[in-house]
N, C-alpha and C positions, 0 to 999 in steps of 0.2 A: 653309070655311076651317079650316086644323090648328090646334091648340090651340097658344098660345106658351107652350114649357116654363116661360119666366119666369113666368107669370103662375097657374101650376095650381092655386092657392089665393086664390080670392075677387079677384082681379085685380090682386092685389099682387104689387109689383117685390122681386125677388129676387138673391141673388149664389149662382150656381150651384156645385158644389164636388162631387167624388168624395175617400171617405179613406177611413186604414185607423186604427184606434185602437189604441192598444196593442199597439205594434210588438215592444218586450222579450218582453213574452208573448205570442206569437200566438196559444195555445190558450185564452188569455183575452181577446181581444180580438174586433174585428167590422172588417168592412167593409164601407160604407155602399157602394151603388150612384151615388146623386146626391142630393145635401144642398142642402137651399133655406136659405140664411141670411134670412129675412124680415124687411124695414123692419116689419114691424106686431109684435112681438114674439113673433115665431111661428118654428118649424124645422120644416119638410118632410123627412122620413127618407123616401127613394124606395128600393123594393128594384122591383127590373126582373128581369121573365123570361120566357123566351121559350120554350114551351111549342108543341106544335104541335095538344093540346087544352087544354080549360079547365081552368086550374090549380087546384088544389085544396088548402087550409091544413088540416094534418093538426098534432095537439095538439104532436108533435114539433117541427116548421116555427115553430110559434104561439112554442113557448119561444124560439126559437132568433131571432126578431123581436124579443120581449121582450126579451130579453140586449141584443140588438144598441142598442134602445133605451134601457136600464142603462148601458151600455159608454159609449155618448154622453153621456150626461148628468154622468157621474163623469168621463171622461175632458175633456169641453169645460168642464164646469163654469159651462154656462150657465142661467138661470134663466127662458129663456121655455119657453112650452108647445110639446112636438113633436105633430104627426102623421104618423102613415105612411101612404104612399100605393102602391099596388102597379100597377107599372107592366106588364102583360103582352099579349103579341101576340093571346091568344084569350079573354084575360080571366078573370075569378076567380068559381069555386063559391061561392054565399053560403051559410055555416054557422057553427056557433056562433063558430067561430074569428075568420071573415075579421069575423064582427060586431064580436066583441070589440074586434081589435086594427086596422083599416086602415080609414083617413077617406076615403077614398078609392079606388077604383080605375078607373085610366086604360088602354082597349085602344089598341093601337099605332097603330092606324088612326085613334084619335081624333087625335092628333098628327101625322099627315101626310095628313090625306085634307084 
């Protein structure tokens, strides 16, 4: 059975959400993919990508995740803890990168098979 998006963190219900932050400055702001707002005081930052081989976090990408995590934090001004989860069709390279920075990675097929 497919994963329930609601649920892709430790089985906690969630309120799903797509945004863009910081609309006045777009060259400073971010847009998230899909946002878990979490009953458990947690935030899900989902970036999704669909790749037709295994995606791979290069030091550039890594920053560009970071910001996007920064952007949210300043911009929502909320005080629970995020993780980011990386959503992609063929899945993610593990390297210093994807360590650092994503709690998670979900291949597509986990979600609909």
């Amino acid at each position: 059975m497919g994963q329930d998006p609601n649920d892709i963190d430790s089985g906690t219900k969630s309120k799903p959400n797509a945004i863009a932050l910081n609309r006045e400055e777009p060259d400073k702001g971010a847009q998230i993919d899909l946002l878990l707002d979490r009953s458990d005081g947690m935030t899900t930052l989902c970036e999704i990508k669909y790749y037709d081989k295994t995606f791979v976090i290069s030091k550039s990408y890594a920053d560009s995740l970071l910001s996007k995590i920064q952007v949210y934090r300043q911009e929502s001004k909320s005080k629970k803890s995020i993780n980011l989860v990386l959503i992609s069709s063929s899945g993610v390279l593990e390297n210093e990168y994807s360590r650092q920075i994503v709690t998670k990675v979900i291949k597509a097929e986990d979600l609909i098979s």
